[in-house]
TORKOL-4160 file (C-alpha; in steps of 0.2 Angstrom, whole numbers, padded with zeros to 4 digits, m for minus):
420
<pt num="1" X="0000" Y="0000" Z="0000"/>
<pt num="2" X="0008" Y="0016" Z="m0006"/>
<pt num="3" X="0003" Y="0031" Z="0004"/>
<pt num="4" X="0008" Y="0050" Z="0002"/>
<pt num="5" X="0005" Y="0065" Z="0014"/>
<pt num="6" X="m0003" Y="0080" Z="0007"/>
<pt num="7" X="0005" Y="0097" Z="0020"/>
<pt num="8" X="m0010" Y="0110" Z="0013"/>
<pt num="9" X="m0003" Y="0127" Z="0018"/>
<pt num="10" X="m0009" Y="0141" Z="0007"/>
<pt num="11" X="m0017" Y="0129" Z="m0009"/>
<pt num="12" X="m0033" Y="0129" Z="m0001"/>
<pt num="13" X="m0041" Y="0121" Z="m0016"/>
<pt num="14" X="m0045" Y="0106" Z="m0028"/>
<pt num="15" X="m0043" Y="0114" Z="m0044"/>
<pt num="16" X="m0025" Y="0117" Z="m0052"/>
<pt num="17" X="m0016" Y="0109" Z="m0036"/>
<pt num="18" X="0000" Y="0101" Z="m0041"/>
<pt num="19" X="0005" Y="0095" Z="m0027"/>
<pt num="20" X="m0013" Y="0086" Z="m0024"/>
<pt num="21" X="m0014" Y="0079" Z="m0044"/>
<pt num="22" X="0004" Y="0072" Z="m0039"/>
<pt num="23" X="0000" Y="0064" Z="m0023"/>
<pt num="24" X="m0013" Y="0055" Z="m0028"/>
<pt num="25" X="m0004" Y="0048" Z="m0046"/>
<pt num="26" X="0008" Y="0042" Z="m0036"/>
<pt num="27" X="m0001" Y="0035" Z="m0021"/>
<pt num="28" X="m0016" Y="0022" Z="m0017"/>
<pt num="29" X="m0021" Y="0033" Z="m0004"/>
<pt num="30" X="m0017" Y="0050" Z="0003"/>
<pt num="31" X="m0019" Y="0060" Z="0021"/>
<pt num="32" X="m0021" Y="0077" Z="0018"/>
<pt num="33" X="m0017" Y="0086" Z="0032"/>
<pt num="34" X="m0019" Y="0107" Z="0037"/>
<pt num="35" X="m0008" Y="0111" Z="0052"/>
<pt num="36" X="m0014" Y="0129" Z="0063"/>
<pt num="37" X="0006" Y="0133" Z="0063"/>
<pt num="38" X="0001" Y="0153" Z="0057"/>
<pt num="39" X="m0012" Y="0154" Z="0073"/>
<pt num="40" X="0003" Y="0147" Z="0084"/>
<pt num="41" X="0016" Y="0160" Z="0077"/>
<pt num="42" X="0023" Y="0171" Z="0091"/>
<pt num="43" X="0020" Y="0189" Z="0091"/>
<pt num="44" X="0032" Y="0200" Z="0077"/>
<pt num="45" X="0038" Y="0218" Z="0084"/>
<pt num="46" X="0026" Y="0216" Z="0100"/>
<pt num="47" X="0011" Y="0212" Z="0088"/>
<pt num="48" X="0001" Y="0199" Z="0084"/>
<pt num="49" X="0001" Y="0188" Z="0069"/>
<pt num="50" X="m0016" Y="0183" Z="0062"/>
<pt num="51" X="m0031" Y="0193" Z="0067"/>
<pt num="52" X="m0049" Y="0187" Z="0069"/>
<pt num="53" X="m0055" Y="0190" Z="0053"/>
<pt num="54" X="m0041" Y="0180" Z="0043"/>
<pt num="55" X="m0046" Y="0167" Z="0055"/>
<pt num="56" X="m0063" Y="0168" Z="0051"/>
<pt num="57" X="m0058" Y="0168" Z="0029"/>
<pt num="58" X="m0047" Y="0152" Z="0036"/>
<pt num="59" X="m0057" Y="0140" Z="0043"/>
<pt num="60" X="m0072" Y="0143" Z="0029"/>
<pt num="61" X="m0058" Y="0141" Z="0017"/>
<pt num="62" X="m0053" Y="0124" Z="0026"/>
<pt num="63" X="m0071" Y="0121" Z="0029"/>
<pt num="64" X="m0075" Y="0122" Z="0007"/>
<pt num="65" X="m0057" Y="0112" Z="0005"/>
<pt num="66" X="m0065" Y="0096" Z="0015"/>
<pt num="67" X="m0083" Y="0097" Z="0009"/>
<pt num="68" X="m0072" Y="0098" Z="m0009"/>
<pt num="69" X="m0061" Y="0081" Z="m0005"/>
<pt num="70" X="m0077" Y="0070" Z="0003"/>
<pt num="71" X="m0085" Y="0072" Z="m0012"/>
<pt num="72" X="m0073" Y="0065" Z="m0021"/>
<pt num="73" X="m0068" Y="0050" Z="m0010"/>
<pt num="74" X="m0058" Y="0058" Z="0002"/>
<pt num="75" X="m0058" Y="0070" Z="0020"/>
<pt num="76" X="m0046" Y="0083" Z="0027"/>
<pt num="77" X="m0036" Y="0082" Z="0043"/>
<pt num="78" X="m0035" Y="0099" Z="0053"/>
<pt num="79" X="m0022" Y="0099" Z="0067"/>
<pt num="80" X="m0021" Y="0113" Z="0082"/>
<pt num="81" X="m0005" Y="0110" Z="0086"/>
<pt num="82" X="0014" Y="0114" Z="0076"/>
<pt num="83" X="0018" Y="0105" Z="0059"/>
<pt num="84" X="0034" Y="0104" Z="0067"/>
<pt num="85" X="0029" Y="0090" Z="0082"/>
<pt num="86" X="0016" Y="0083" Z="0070"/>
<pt num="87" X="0019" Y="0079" Z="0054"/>
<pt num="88" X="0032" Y="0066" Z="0059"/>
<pt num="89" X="0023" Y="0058" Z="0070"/>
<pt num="90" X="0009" Y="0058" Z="0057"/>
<pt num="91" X="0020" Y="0052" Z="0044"/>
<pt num="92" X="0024" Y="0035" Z="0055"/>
<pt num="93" X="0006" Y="0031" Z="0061"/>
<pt num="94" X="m0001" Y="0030" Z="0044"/>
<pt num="95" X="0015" Y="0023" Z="0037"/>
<pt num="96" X="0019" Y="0036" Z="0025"/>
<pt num="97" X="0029" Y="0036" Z="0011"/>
<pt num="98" X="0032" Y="0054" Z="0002"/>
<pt num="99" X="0028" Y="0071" Z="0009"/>
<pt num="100" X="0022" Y="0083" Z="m0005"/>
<pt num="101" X="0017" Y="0101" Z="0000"/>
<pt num="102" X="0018" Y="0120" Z="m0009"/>
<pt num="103" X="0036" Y="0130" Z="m0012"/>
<pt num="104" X="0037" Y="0143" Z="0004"/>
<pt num="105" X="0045" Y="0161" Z="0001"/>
<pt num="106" X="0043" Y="0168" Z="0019"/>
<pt num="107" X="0058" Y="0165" Z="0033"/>
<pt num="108" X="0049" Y="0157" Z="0044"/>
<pt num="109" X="0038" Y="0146" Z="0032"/>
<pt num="110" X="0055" Y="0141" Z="0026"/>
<pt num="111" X="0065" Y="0137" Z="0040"/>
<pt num="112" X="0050" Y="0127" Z="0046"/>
<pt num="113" X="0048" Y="0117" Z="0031"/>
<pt num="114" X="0067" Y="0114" Z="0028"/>
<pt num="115" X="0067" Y="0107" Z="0047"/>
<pt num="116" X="0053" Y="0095" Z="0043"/>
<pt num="117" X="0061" Y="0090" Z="0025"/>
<pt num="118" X="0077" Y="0083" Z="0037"/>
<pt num="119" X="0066" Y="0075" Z="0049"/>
<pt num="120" X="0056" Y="0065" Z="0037"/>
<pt num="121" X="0073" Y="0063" Z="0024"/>
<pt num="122" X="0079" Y="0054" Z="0042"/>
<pt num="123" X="0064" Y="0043" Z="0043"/>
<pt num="124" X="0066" Y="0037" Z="0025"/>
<pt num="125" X="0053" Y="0045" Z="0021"/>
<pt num="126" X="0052" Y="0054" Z="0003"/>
<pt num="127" X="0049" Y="0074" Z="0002"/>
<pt num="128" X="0044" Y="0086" Z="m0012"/>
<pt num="129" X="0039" Y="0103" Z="m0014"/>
<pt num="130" X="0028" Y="0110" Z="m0029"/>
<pt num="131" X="0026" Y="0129" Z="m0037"/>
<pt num="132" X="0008" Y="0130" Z="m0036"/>
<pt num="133" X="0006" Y="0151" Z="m0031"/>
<pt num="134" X="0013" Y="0159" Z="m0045"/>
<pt num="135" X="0007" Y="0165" Z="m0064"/>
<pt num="136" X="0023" Y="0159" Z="m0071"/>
<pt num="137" X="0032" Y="0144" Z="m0066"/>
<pt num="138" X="0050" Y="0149" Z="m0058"/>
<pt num="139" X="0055" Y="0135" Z="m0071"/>
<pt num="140" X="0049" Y="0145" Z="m0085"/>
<pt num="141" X="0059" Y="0162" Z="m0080"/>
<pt num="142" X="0071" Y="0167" Z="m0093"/>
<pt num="143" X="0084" Y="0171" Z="m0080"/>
<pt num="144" X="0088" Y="0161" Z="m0063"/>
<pt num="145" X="0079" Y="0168" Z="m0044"/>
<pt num="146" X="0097" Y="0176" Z="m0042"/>
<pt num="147" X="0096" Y="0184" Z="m0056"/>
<pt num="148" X="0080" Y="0192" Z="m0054"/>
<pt num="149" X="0080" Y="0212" Z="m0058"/>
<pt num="150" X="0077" Y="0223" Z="m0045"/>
<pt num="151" X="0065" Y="0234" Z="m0053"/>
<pt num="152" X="0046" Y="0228" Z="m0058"/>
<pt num="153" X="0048" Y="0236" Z="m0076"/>
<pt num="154" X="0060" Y="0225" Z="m0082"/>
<pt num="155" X="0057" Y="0207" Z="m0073"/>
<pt num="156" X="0039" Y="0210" Z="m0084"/>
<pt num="157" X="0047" Y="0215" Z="m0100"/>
<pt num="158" X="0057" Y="0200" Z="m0099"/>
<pt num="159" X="0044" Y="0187" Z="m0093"/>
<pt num="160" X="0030" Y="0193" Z="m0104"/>
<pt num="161" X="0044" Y="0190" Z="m0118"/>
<pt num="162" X="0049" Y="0176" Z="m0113"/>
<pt num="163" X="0037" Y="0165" Z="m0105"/>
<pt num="164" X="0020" Y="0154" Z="m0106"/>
<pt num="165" X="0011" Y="0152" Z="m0092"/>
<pt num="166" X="0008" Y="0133" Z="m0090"/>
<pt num="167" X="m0011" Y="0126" Z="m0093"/>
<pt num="168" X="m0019" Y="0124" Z="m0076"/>
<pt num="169" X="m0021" Y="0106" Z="m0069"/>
<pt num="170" X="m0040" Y="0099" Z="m0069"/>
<pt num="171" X="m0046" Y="0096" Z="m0049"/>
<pt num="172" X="m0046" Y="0076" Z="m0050"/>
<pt num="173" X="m0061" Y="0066" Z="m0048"/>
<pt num="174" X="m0057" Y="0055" Z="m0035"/>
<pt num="175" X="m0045" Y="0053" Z="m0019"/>
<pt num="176" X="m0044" Y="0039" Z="m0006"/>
<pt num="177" X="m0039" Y="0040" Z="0011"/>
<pt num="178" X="m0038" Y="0030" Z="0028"/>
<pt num="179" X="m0049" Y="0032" Z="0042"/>
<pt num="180" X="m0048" Y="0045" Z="0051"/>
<pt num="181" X="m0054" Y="0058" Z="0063"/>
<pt num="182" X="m0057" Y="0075" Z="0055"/>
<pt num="183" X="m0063" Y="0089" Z="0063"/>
<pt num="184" X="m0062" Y="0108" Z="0060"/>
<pt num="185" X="m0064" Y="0121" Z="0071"/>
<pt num="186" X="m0080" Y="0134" Z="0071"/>
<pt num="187" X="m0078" Y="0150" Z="0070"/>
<pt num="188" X="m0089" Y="0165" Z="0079"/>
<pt num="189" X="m0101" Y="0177" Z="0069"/>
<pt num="190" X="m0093" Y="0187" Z="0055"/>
<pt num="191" X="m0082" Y="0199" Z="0055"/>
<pt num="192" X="m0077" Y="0200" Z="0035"/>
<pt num="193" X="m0088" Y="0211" Z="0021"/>
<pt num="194" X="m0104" Y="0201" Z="0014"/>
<pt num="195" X="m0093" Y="0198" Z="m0001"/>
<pt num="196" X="m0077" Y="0190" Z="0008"/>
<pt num="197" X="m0082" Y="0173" Z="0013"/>
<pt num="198" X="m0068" Y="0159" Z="0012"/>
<pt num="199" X="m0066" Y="0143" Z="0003"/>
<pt num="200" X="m0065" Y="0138" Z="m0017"/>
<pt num="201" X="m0084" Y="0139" Z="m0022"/>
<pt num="202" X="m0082" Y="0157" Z="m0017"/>
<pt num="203" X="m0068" Y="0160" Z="m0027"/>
<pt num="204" X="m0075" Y="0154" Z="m0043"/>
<pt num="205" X="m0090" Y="0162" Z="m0040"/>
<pt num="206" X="m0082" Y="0179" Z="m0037"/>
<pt num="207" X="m0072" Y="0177" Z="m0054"/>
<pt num="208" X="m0088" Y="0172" Z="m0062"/>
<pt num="209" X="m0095" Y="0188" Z="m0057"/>
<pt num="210" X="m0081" Y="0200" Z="m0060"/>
<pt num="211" X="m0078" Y="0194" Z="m0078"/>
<pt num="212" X="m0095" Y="0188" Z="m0083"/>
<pt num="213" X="m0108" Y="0193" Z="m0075"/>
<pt num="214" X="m0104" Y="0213" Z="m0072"/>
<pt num="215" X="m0091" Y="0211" Z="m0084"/>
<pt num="216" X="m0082" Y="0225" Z="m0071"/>
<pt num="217" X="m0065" Y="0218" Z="m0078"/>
<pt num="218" X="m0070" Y="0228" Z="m0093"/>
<pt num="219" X="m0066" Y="0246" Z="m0083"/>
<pt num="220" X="m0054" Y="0240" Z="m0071"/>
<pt num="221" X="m0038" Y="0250" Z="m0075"/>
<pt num="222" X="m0050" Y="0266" Z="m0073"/>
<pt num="223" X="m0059" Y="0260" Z="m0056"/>
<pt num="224" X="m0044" Y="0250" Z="m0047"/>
<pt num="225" X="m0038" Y="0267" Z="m0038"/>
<pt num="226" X="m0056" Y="0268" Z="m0030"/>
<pt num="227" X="m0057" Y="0265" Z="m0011"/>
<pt num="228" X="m0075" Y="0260" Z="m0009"/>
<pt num="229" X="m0088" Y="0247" Z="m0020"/>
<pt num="230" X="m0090" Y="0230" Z="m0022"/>
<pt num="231" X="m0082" Y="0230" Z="m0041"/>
<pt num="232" X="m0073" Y="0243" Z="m0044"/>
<pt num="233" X="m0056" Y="0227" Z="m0041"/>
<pt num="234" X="m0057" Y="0211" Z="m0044"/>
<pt num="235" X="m0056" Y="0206" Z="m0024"/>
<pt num="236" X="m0049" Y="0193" Z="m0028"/>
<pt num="237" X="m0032" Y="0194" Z="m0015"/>
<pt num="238" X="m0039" Y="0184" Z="m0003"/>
<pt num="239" X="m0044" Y="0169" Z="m0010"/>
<pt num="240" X="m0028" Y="0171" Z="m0020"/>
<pt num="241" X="m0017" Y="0173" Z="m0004"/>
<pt num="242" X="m0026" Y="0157" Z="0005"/>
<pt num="243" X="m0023" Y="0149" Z="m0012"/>
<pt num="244" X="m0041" Y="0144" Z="m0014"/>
<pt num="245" X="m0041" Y="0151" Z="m0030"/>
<pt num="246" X="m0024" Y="0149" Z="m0044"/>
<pt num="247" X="m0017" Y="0163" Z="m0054"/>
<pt num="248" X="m0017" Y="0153" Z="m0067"/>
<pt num="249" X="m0035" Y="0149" Z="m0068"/>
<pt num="250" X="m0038" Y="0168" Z="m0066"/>
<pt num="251" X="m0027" Y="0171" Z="m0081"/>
<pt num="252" X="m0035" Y="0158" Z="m0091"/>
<pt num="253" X="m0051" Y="0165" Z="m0087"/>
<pt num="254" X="m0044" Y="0181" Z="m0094"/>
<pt num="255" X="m0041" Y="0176" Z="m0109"/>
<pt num="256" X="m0056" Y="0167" Z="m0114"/>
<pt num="257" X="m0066" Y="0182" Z="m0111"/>
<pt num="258" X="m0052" Y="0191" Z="m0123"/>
<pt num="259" X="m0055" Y="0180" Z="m0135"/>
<pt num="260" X="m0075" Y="0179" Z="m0133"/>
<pt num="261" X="m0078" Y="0196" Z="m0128"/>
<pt num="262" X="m0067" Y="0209" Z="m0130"/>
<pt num="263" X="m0048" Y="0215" Z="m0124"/>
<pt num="264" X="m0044" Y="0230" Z="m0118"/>
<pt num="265" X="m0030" Y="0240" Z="m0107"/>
<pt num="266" X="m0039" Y="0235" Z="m0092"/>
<pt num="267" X="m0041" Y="0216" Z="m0096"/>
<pt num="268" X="m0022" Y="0216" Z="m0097"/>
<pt num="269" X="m0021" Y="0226" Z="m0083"/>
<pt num="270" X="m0027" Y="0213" Z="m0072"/>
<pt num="271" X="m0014" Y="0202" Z="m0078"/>
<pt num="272" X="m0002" Y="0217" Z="m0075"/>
<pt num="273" X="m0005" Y="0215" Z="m0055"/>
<pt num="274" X="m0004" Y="0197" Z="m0055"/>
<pt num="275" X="0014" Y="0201" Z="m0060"/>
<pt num="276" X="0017" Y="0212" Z="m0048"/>
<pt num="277" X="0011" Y="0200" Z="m0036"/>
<pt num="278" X="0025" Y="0186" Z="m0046"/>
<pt num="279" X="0039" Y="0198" Z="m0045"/>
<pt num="280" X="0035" Y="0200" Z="m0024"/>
<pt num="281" X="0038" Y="0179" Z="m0023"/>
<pt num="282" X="0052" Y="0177" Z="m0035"/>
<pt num="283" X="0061" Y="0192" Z="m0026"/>
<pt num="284" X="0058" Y="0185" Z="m0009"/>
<pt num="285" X="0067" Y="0167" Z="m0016"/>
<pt num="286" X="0082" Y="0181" Z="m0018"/>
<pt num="287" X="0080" Y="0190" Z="m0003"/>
<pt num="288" X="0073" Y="0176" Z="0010"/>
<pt num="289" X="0075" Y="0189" Z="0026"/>
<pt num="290" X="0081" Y="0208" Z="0019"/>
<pt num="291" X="0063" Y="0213" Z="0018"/>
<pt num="292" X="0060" Y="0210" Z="0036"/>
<pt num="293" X="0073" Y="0222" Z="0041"/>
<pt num="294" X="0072" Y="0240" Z="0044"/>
<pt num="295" X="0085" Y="0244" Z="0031"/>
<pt num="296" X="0077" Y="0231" Z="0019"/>
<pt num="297" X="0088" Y="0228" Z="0000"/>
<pt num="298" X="0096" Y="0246" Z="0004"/>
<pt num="299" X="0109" Y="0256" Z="0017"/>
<pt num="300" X="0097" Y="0265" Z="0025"/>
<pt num="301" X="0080" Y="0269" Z="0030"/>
<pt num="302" X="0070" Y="0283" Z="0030"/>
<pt num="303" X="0065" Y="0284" Z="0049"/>
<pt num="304" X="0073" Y="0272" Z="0062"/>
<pt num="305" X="0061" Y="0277" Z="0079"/>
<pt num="306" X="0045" Y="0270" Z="0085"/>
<pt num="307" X="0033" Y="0279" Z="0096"/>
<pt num="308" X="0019" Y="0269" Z="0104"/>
<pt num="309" X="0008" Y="0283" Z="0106"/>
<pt num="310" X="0007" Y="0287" Z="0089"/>
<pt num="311" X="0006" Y="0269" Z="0082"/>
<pt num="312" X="m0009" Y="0267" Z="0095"/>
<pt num="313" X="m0018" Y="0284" Z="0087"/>
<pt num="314" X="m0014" Y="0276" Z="0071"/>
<pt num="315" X="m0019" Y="0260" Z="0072"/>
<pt num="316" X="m0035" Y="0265" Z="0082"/>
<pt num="317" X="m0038" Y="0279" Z="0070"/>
<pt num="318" X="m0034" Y="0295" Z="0080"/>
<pt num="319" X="m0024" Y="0304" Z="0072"/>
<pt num="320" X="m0026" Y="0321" Z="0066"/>
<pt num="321" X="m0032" Y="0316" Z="0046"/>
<pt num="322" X="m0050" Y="0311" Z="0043"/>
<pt num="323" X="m0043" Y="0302" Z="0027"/>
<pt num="324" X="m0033" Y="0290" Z="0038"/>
<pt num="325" X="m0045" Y="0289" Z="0051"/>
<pt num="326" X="m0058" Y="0282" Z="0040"/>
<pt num="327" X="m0043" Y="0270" Z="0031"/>
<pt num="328" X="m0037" Y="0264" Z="0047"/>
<pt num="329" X="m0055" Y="0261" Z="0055"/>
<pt num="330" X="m0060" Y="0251" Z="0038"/>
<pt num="331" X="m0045" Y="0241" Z="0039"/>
<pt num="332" X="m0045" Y="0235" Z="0058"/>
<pt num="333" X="m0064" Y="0231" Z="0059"/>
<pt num="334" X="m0066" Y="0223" Z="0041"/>
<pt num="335" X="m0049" Y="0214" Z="0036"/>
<pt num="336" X="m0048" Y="0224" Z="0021"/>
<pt num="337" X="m0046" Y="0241" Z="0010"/>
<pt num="338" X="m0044" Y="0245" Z="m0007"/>
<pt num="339" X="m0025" Y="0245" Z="m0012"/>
<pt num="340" X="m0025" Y="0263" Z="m0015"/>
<pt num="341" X="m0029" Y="0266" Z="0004"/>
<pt num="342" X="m0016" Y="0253" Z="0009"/>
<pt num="343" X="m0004" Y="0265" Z="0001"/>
<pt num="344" X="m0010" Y="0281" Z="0008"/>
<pt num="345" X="m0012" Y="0273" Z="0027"/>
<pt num="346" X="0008" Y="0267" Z="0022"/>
<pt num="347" X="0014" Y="0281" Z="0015"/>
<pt num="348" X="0007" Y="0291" Z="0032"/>
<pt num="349" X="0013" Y="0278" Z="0044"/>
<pt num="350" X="0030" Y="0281" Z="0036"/>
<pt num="351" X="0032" Y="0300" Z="0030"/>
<pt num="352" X="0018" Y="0307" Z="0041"/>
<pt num="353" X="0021" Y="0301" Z="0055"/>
<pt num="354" X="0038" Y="0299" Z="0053"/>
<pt num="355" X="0039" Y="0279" Z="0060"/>
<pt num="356" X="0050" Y="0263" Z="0059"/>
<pt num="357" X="0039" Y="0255" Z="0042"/>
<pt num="358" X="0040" Y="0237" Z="0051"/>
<pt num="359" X="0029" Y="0240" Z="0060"/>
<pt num="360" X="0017" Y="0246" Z="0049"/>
<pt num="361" X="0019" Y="0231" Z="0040"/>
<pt num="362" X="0015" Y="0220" Z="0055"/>
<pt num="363" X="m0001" Y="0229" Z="0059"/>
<pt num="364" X="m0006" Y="0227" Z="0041"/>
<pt num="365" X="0000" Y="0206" Z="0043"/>
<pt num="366" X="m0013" Y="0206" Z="0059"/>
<pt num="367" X="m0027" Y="0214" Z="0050"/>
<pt num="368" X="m0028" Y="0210" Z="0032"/>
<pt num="369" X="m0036" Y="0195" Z="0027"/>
<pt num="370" X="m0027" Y="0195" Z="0011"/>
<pt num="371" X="m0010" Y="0197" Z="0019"/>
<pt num="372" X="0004" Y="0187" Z="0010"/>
<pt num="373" X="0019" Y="0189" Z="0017"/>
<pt num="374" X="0028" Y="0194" Z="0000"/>
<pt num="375" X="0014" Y="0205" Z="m0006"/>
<pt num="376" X="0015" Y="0215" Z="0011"/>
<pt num="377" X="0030" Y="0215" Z="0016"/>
<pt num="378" X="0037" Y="0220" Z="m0001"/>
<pt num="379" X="0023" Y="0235" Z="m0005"/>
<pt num="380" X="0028" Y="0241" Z="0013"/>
<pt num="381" X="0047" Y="0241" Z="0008"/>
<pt num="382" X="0042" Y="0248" Z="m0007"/>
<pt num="383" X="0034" Y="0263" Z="0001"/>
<pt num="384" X="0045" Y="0265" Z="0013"/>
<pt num="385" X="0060" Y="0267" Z="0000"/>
<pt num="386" X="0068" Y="0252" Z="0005"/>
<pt num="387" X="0063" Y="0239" Z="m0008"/>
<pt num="388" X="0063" Y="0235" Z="m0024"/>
<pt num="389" X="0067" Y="0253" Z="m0032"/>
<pt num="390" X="0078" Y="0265" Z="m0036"/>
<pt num="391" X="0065" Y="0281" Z="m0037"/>
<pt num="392" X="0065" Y="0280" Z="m0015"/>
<pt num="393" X="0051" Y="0280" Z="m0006"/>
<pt num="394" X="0032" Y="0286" Z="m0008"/>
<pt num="395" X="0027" Y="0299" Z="0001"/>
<pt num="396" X="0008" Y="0303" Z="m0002"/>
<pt num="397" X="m0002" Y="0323" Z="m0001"/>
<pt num="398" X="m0016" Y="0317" Z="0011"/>
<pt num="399" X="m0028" Y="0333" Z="0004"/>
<pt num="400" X="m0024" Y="0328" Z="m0013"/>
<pt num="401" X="m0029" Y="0312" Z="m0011"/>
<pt num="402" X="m0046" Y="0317" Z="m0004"/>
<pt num="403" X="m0050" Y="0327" Z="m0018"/>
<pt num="404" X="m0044" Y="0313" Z="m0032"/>
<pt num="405" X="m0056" Y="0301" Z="m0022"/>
<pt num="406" X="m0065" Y="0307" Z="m0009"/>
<pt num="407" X="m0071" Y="0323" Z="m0015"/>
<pt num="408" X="m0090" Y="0319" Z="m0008"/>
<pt num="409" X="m0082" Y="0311" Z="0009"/>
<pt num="410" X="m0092" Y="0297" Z="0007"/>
<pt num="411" X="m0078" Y="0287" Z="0012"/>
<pt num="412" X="m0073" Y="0299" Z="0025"/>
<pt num="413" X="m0092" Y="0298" Z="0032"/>
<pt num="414" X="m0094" Y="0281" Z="0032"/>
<pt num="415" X="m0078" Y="0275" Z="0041"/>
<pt num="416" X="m0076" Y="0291" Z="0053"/>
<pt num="417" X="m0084" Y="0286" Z="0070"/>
<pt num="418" X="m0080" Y="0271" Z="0070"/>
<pt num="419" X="m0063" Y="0275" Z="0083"/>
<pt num="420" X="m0057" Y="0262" Z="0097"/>
């Protein structure tokens, strides 16, 4: 009886899974297991790591990913405790053979999942890790992760040159599995937008929308800088960031309403920001830990101190700009705002306020329900003029931004008392 381990981390899904197509080639029956290491994670800078709204988008996401594998044979294993103390001691009570799991870019994720590849190796035990978050496959690049240009502008030229992006894999049909006891945890009343519900089904059905049925996709370079409205962007960063939906399939979709409907600057544009979100991962394979630091990829940052009071008006949304306030209120009691806001609220935190940028970046990791730690963490360098440009940093005119898009305060109004 040949028998493989499935490590779900951020592939919360069925369709255009890699790593669960080879798994259960390979295998007469597979365990696939989800581990709650993010929700064990020790506090970063004095702040915590996943807040209750990614908690919430988590388990329905976990929830959608079991009711997806019983009906095609097989169940999910969810465990509380540590990848790191479990998965070995899964791996020899149900005998397994191969460990197959996702490519990790972030420190930690890394480090954890090079321990385990030792321990397992040490058992005798097979282990192998699958690209399964990107557009293109770092296969495909036409220069090697070490090579990767530091500016955006160029990594696309080349890689829109140079590349294909790979035919997504088909979910498979059927999966078998050992007994075993699955059980996931419940979550309290929600905390997300109507909109932002975790899991696979959601993630199709949100696609379907934004290209089909409102055909938003149409006008989306010209709405995407808006900071209110269910369609003015995609939303699709969540399930993206979970992995309950693929680039890939995104891109595919694309193009058959290209081909079908029509193409336009905003139809590629939508592709556009699936690059930028490529170039984050790719750079993060080059610089596993510089974008954690204060200085990042350069010699300096802009602003070295951090003052508690200030991050606590900030965070709270107290400070002295209505604009923020309403950003920052959004943000902490809804998981999410428009990218726009992300980098006004950023550019504040650093230039306004005149504050470290980590720990901006940590607030923004607790809150956001889409956080990916490449996405985050590099947008945040970015703005801070420590990342991956040449140009410094991005310092934003806070009245100027209320009259390019709040010029009614709708925004402004509907996010100002909503303090502490």
């Amino acid at each position: 009886m040949k028998r493989g381990l499935i490590w779900f981390t951020e592939d919360l899904r069925v369709d255009d899974n890699e790593t669960l197509c080879k798994a259960i080639l390979e295998n007469d029956e597979v365990v696939p297991v989800y581990f709650m290491d993010h929700l064990l994670e020790k506090p970063w800078l004095g702040i915590g790591r996943v807040g209750p709204q990614r908690k919430e988008f988590l388990l329905q996401a976990l929830q959608s990913l079991k009711k997806e594998l019983v009906a095609r044979g097989g169940d999910l294993l969810v465990v509380e405790g540590s990848s790191l103390t479990h998965l070995p001691l899964l791996c020899k009570q149900f005998g397994i053979r191969k460990v197959y799991t996702k490519k990790q870019v972030g420190s930690e994720e890394k480090f954890r999942q090079n321990v385990l590849r030792k321990e397992v190796l040490a058992l005798g035990i097979d282990f192998e890790t699958y690209s399964t978050s990107t557009l293109y496959h770092p296969e495909d690049l036409p220069f090697s992760v070490r090579d990767i240009p530091l500016l955006f502008t160029k990594f696309r030229k080349l890689a829109e040159k140079e590349c294909k992006v790979r035919e997504p894999f088909n979910a498979p049909e059927r999966l078998a599995v050992p007994i075993f006891d699955s059980n996931i945890p419940s979550f309290g009343a929600s905390r997300t937008p109507e909109w932002m519900v975790g899991g696979e089904l959601e993630a199709m059905k949100r696609l379907k929308h934004f290209v089909w049925e409102s055909k938003a996709l149409l006008s989306y370079k010209e709405t995407r800088d808006q900071l209110d409205g269910l369609d003015y962007s995609s939303k699709f960063s969540a399930w993206l960031s979970h992995g309950c939906i693929s680039p890939r399939r995104i891109y595919q979709e694309i193009k058959i309403f290209e081909r079908e409907f029509k193409a336009n600057e905003s139809t590629y544009w939508l592709v556009f920001e699936l690059l930028w979100r490529d170039f984050f991962r790719f750079s993060f394979k080059k610089y596993p830990t510089a974008y954690f630091q204060r200085k990042g990829l350069h010699e300096q940052a802009p602003f070295e101190y951090f003052d508690s009071e200030k991050f606590e008006q900030w965070k709270l949304g107290k400070t002295k700009e209505s604009l923020i306030n309403a950003g920052m209120n959004e943000l902490r009691e809804t998981g999410f705002v428009s990218n726009r806001m992300r980098q006004i609220l950023a550019s504040y935190w650093v230039y306004g306020l005149e504050q470290d940028w980590r720990f901006g970046a940590a607030w923004f990791e607790y809150c956001l329900v889409d956080y990916d730690v490449a996405s985050n963490w590099g947008n945040w360098a970015y703005i801070a003029g420590v990342g991956n440009d040449n140009r410094g940093g991005r310092i934003f005119n806070i009245q100027k931004q209320e009259e390019y898009f709040d010029k009614t305060e709708a925004y402004r109004k509907r996010w100002a008392n909503h303090s502490g």
